[in-house]
FITORLO-829722 format. One record per residue (C-alpha): residue number from 1; residue in one letter; chain; x, y, z. Coordinates in nm, 3 decimals. Layout:
BEGIN
NUM_A_A_X_Y_Z
...
! end
This chain:
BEGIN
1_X_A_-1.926_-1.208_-0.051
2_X_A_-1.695_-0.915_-0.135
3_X_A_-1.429_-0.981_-0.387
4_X_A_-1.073_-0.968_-0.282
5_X_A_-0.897_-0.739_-0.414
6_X_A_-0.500_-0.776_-0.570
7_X_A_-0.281_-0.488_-0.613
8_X_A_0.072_-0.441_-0.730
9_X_A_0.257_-0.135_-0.618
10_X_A_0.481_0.102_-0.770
11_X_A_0.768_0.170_-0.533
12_X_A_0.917_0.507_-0.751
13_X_A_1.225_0.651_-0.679
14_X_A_1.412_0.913_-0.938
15_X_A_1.088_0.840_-1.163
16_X_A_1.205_0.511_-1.185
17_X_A_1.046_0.191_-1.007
18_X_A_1.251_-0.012_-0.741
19_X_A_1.240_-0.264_-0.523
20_X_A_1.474_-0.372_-0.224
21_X_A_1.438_-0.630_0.098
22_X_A_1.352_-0.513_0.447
23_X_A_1.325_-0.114_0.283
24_X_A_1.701_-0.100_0.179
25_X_A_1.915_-0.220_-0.088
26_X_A_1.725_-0.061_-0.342
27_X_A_1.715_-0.212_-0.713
28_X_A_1.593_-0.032_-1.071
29_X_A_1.362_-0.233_-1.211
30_X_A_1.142_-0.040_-1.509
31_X_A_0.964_0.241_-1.571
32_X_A_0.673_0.332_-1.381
33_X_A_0.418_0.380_-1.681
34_X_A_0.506_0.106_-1.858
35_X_A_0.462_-0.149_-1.525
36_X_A_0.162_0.043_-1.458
37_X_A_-0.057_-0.003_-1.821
38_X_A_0.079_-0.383_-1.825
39_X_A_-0.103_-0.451_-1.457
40_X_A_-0.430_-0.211_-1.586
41_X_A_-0.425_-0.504_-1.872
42_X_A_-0.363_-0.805_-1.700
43_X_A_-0.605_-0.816_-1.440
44_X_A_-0.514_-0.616_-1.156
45_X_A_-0.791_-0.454_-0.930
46_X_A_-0.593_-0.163_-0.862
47_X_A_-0.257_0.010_-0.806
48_X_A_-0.066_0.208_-0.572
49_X_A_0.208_0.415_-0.671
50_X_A_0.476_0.565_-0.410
51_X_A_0.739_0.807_-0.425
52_X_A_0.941_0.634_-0.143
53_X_A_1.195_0.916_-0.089
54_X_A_0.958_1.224_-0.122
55_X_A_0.891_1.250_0.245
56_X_A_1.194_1.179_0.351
57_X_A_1.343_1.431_0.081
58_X_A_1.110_1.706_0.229
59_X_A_1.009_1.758_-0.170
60_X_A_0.657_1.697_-0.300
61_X_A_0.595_1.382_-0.517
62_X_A_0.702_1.368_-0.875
63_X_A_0.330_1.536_-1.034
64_X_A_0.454_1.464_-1.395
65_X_A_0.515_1.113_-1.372
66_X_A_0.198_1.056_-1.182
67_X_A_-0.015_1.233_-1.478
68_X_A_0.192_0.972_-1.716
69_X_A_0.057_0.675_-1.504
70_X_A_-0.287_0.781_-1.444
71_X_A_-0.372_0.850_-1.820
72_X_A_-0.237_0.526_-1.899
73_X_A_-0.434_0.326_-1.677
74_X_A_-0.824_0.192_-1.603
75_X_A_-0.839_0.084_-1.236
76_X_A_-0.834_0.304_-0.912
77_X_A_-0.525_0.396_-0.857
78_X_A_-0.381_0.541_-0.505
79_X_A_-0.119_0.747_-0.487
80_X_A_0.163_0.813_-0.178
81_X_A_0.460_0.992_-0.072
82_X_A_0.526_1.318_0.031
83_X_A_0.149_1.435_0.170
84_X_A_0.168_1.669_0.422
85_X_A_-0.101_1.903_0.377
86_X_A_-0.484_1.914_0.207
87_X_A_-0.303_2.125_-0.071
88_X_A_-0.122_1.775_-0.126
89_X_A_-0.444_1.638_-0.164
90_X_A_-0.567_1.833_-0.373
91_X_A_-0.278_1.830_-0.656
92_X_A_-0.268_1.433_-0.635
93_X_A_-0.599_1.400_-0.699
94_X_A_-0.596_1.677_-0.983
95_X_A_-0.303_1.471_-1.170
96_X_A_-0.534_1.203_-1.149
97_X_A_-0.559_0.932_-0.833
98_X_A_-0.846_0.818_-0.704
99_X_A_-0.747_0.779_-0.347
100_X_A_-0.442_0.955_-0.112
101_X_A_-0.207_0.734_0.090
102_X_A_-0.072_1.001_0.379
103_X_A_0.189_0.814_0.615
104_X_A_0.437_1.066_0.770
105_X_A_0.251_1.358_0.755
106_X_A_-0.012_1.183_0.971
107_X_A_0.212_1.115_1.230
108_X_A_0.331_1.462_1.242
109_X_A_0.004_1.602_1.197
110_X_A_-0.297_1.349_1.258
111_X_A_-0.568_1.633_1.176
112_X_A_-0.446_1.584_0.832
113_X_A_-0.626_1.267_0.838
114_X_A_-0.984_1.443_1.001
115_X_A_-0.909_1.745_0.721
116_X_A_-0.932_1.521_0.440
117_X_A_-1.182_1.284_0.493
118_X_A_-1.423_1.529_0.550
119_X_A_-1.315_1.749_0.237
120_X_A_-1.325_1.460_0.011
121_X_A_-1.460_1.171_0.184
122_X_A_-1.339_0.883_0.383
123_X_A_-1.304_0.653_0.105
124_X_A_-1.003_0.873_-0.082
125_X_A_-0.806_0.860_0.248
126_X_A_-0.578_0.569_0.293
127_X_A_-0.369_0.537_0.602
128_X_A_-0.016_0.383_0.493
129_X_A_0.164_0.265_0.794
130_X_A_0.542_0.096_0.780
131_X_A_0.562_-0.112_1.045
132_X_A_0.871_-0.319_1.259
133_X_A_0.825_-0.515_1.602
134_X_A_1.026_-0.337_1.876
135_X_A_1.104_-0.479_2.187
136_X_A_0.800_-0.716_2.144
137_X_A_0.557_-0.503_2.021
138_X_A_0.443_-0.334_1.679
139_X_A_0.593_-0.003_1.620
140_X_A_0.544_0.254_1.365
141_X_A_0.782_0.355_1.147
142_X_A_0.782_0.721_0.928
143_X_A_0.985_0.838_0.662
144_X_A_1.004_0.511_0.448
145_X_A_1.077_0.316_0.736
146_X_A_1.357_0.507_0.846
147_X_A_1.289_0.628_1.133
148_X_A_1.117_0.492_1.466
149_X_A_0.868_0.718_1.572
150_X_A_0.819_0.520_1.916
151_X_A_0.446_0.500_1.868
152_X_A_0.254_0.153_1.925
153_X_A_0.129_0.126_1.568
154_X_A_-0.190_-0.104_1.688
155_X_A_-0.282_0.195_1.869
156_X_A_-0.191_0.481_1.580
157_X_A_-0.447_0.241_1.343
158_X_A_-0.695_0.230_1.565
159_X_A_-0.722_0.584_1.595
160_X_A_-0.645_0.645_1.222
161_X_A_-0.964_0.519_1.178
162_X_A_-1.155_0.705_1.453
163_X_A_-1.031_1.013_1.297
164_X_A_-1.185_0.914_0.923
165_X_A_-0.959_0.711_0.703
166_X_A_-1.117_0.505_0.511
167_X_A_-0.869_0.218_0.428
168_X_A_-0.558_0.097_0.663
169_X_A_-0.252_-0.035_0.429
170_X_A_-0.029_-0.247_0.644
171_X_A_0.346_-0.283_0.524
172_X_A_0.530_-0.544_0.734
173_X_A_0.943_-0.384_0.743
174_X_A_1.020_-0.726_0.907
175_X_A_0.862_-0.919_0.587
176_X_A_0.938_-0.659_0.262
177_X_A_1.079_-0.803_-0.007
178_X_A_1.180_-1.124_0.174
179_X_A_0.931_-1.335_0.011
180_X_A_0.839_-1.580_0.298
181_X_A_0.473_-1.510_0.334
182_X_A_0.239_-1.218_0.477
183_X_A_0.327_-1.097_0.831
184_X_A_-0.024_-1.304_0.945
185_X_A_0.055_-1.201_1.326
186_X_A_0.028_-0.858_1.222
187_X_A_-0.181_-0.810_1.014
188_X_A_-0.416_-0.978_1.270
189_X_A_-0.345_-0.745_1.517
190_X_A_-0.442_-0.466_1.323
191_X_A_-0.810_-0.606_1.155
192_X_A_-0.892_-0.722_1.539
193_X_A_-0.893_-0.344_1.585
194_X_A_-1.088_-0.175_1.270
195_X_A_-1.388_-0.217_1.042
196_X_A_-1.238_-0.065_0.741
197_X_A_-1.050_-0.258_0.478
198_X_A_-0.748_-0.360_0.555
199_X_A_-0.443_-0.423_0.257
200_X_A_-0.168_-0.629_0.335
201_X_A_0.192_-0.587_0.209
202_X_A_0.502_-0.718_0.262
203_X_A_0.602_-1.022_0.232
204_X_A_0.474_-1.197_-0.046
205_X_A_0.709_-1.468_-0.221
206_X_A_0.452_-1.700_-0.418
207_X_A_0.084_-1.763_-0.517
208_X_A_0.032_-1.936_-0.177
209_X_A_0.149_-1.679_0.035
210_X_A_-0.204_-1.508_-0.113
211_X_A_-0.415_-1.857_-0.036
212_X_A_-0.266_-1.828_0.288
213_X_A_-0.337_-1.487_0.368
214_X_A_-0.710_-1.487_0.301
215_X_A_-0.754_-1.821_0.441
216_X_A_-0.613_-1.795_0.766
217_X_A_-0.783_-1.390_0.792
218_X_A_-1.075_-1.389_0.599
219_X_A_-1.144_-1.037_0.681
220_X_A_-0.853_-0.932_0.525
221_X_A_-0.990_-0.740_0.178
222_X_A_-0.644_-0.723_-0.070
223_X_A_-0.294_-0.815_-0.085
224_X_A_-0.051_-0.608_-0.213
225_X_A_0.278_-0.710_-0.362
226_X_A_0.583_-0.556_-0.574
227_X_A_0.874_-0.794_-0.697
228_X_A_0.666_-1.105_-0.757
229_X_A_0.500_-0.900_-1.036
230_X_A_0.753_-0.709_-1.145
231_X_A_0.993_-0.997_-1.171
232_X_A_0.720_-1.220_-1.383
233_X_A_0.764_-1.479_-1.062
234_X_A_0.361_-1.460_-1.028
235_X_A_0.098_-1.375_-1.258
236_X_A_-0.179_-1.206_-1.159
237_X_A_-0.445_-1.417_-1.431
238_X_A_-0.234_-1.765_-1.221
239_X_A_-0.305_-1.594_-0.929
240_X_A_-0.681_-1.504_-0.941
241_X_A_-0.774_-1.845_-1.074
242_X_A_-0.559_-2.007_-0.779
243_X_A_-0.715_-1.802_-0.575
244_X_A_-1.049_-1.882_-0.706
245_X_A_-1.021_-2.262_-0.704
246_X_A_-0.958_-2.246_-0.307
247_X_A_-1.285_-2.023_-0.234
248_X_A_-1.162_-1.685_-0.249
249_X_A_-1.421_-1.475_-0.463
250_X_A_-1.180_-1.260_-0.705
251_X_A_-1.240_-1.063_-0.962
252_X_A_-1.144_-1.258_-1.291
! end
C-alpha cells in the first residue's frame, strides 16, 4: 500500500510566509526557514514552498531565500512561483529543490511542461493548478488565482499529464483557507482523469478533514495544508497517528 503523504506549504511573499482565505486578505505569519526546519523535524513528508506574487510580479522567485530553506531541511522539497522557462528550472533546482511546480507559465506556454520533463524527468515536474467553479464548471485560474484564464481545468489536467508532468497539485480557490474540509467534488474530478499522484490543497480546517479526504478518495496520494500548521491548530505527529488508527498507511 503506498504511504500517504502530508505536506505543509510555504505560501512566501516579501520573503516572509503568509496566509489568507479564498487567495486574498493576506496575513504575516513567520519566517520561511524557520517554519520550514520545524516541519523537516516534526514529521512532515515533504514541503512546498511558493512565491505567490512572483508570477504575477513578472520577477523571478526570491533564489536567496530558497537556498536558506533548502540547506535547512531533509525532505523533498518543491518549489513554485515565477517558472516560465527551462532556465527557471534549472536555477530552482541549482538552489536546491527537488521538484518544480510551473502554474502560469504552463498556461501561457504548455511546451514548458514537454521541455522539462524530458530534460529532467517527469517526476521533478509538478503541475500546480488554482482552481474556482465558473458557471458550473471547474475553471483554471493563473497568476495566484487572479485571473480567469477561461480554460476547463479538468481538461488543462488531463492534458498536463499527456504532455509529461509527473504530479498534479490541486488548490481549491473556493475552499483556501476556509477550513471546512477538502474540495472532495473536485478533487474527484480531477483523479477520475489521471494516473499520476494527485495532492490536494485547500481547504483543510482539522485532523478529520485529512480522514475524510483519503477515505472517501483513496486514490488520492497527499494532502497539503498551510494555516492549520502554521497556527499549531494540527500537529502533524496527532495527525499521522489519527490517520493511522483509521487505516491510512502514513509514514510515522
Amino acid at each position: 500500500m503506498i504511504t500517504k503523504r502530508i505536506i505543509p506549504c510555504l505560501d512566501v511573499k516579501d520573503g516572509r510566509v503568509v496566509k489568507g482565505v479564498n487567495f486574498l486578505g493576506l496575513a504575516d505569519v513567520s519566517s520561511p526557514t524557520k517554519l520550514a526546519k520545524f516541519y523537516s523535524d516534526n514529521g512532515a513528508d515533504e514541503l512546498v514552498f511558493y512565491d505567490i506574487t512572483a508570477s504575477f510580479e513578472g520577477r523571478v522567485l526570491f533564489s536567496d531565500i530558497l537556498k536558506e530553506v533548502a540547506s535547512t531541511i531533509y525532505i523533498p522539497l518543491t518549489v513554485g512561483g515565477g517558472i516560465n522557462t527551462i532556465d527557471d528550472f534549472d536555477r530552482v533546482l541549482k538552489c536546491g529543490a527537488d521538484k518544480v511546480s510551473v502554474n502560469s507559465g504552463a498556461i501561457r506556454n504548455p511546451d514548458l511542461i514537454t521541455e522539462a520533463a524530458k530534460k529532467y524527468g517527469d517526476q521533478c515536474v509538478v503541475l500546480s493548478c488554482d482552481i474556482k467553479r465558473v458557471d458550473g464548471g471547474f475553471r483554471l485560474f493563473a497568476k495566484g488565482g487572479r485571473e480567469d484564464t477561461g480554460i476547463d481545468a479538468i481538461e488543462w489536467i488531463r492534458q498536463g499529464e499527456a504532455r509529461g508532468a509527473g504530479e498534479i497539485v490541486v488548490n481549491s480557490i473556493d475552499t483556501d483557507g476556509v477550513k471546512k474540509g477538502f474540495d472532495i467534488e473536485m478533487l474527484r474530478a480531477v483523479s477520475d482523469v489521471v494516473t499520476i499522484p494527485v495532492i490536494a490543497s485547500g481547504g483543510a480546517g482539522c485532523i478529520d478533514d485529512f480522514v475524510t479526504l483519503f477515505r472517501e478518495i483513496p486514490s488520492m496520494d497527499a494532502g497539503l495544508a498551510a494555516s492549520i500548521f502554521h497556527f499549531g491548530e494540527v500537529q502533524i505527529s496527532d495527525l499521522k497517528k489519527t490517520l493511522r488508527d483509521n487505516g491510512v498507511n502514513v509514514r510515522l
